[in-house]
C-alpha positions in Angstrom: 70.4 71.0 30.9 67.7 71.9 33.5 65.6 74.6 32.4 65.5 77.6 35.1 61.8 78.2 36.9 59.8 80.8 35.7 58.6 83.2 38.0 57.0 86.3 37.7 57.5 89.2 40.1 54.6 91.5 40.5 56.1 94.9 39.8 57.0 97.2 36.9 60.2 98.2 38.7 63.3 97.3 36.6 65.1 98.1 39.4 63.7 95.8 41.9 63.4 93.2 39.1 67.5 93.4 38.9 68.1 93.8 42.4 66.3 90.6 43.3 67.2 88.4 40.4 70.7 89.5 41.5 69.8 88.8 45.2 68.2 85.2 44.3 71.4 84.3 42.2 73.4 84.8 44.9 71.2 83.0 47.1 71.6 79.7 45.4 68.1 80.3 43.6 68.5 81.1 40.1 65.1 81.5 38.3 64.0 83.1 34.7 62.3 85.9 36.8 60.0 88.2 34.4 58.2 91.3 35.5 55.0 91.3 35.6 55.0 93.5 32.5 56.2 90.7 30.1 53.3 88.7 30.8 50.3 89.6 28.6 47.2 90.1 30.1 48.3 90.9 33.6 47.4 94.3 34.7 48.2 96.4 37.7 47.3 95.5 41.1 46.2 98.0 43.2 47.8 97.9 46.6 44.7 98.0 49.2 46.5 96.4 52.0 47.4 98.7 54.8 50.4 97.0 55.6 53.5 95.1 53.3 52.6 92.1 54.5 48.7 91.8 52.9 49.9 94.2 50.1 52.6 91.7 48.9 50.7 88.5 49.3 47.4 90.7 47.3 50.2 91.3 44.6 51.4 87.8 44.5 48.1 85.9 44.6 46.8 88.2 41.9 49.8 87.6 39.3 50.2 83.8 39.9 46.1 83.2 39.1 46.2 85.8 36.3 49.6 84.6 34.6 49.1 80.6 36.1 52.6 80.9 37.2 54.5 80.7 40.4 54.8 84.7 41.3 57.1 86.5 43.5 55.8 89.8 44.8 57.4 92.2 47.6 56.0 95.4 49.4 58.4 97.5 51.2 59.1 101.1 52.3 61.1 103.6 55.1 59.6 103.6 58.3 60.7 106.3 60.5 60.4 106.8 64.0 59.7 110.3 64.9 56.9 110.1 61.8 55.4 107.2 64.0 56.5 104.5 61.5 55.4 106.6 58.0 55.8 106.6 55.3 55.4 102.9 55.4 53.2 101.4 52.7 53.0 104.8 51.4 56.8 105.0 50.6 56.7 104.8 46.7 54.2 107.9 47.1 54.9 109.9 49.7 54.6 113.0 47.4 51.5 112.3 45.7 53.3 110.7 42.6 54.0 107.1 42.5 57.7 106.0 41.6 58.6 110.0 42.3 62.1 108.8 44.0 63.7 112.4 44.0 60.0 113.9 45.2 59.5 111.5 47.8 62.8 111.9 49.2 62.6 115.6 49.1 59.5 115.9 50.7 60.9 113.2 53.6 63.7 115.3 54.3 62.1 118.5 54.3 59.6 116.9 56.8 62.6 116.0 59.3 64.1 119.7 58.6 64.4 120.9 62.1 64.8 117.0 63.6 68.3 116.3 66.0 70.3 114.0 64.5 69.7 111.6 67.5 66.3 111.2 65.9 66.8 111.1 63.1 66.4 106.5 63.3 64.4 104.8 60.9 63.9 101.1 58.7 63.7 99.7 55.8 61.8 96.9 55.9 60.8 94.5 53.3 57.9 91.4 52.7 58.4 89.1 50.2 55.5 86.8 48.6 55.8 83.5 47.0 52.5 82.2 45.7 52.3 79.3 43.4 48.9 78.5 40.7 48.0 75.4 43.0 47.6 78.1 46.3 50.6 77.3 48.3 52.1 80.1 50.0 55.6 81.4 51.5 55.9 84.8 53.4 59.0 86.1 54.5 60.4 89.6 56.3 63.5 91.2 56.6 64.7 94.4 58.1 67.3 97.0 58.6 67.6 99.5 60.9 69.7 102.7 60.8 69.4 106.5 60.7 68.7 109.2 58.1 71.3 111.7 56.8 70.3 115.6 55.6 71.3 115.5 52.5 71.4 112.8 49.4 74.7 110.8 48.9 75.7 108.3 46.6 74.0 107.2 43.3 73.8 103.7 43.5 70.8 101.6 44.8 67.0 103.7 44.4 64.6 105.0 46.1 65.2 106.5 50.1 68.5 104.4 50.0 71.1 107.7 49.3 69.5 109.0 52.7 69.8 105.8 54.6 72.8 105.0 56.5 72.8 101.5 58.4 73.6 100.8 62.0 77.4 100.1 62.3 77.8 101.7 59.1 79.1 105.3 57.4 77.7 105.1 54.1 74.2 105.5 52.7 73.1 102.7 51.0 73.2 104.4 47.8 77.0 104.7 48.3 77.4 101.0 48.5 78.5 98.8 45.8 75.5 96.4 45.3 77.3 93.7 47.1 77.5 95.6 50.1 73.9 96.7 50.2 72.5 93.0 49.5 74.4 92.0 52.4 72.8 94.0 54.8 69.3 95.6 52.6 65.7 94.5 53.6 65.3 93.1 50.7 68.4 91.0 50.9 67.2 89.4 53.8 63.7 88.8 52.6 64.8 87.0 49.9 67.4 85.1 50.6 64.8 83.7 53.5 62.3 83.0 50.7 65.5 81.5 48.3 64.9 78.1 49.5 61.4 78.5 48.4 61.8 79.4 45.2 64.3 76.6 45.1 61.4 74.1 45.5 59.6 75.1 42.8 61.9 72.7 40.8 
């Protein structure tokens, strides 16, 4: 039997590492994906980049030449409309405290207090990295577009996600089964356009 691929994906976020492994699966690309923390030696990566796109491919050229493995990385966040596109990059510390998801989401709706629902639109948006030891490298996007609610609902997903309601949809992401949300996340569509990629690696 063929031995999955080993890929590393340049975050300490169980959840993202579940959500993607989960998302690859389904895309036809099953690999042995680690996070970067199971790889000795590897430190952090501090994200310089000023947007997701240089921030992801810094993450994923940094892993693959310190672990000499292919590595997956992805930079992502809420980008909403009346804030002129912020918090952006900033996303996983909008508060001050990285990976603070109740803080960070707090402090988002308390900025959009007194803002109409009809402008209330914002994104999630997602860039996925594939860089492999010999240089070669796959960049992908995917976005979703929707609205923001006033309070939290639902307990699924992480992150913005139980403010974030979908065009075309009722539910927050974080009230969606994790089927529904692949189907129509950032991230879902990021990485199933990178699957095929991954798939080479073979």
């Amino acid at each position: 039997m063929t031995s999955l691929p080993r890929v590393v994906l340049a975050t300490r976020n169980e959840h993202k590492v579940v959500e993607i492994r989960r998302i690859l699966a389904d895309a036809g690309a099953p690999v042995d994906l680690v996070a970067v923390s199971d790889i000795p030696g590897v430190g952090d990566v501090v994200e310089t980049g000023v947007t997701f796109h240089e921030n992801a491919l810094l993450k994923a050229r940094t892993v693959a030449a310190a672990a000499e493995l292919p590595a997956l990385a992805e930079d992502s966040g809420i980008a909403v409309a009346v804030l002129n596109g912020m918090p952006g990059v900033f996303s996983a510390r909008w508060s001050g405290r990285h990976g603070d998801d109740v803080a960070n989401l707090q402090l988002l709706l308390d900025q959009l207090g007194d803002v109409p629902d009809e402008h209330r639109g914002a994104a999630f948006v997602s860039v996925a990295a594939l860089v492999a030891p010999d240089g070669h490298e796959v960049v992908e996007e995917g976005a979703v577009h929707g609205r923001l609610t006033r309070e939290p609902r639902g307990g699924n997903g992480f992150g913005y996600d139980p403010i974030f309601v979908p065009d075309g949809a009722s539910r927050t992401t974080g009230e969606m089964s994790d089927a529904e949300k692949d189907a129509v996340s950032h991230r879902g569509r990021a990485f199933r356009a990178i699957a095929p990629h991954v798939t080479a690696l073979r």
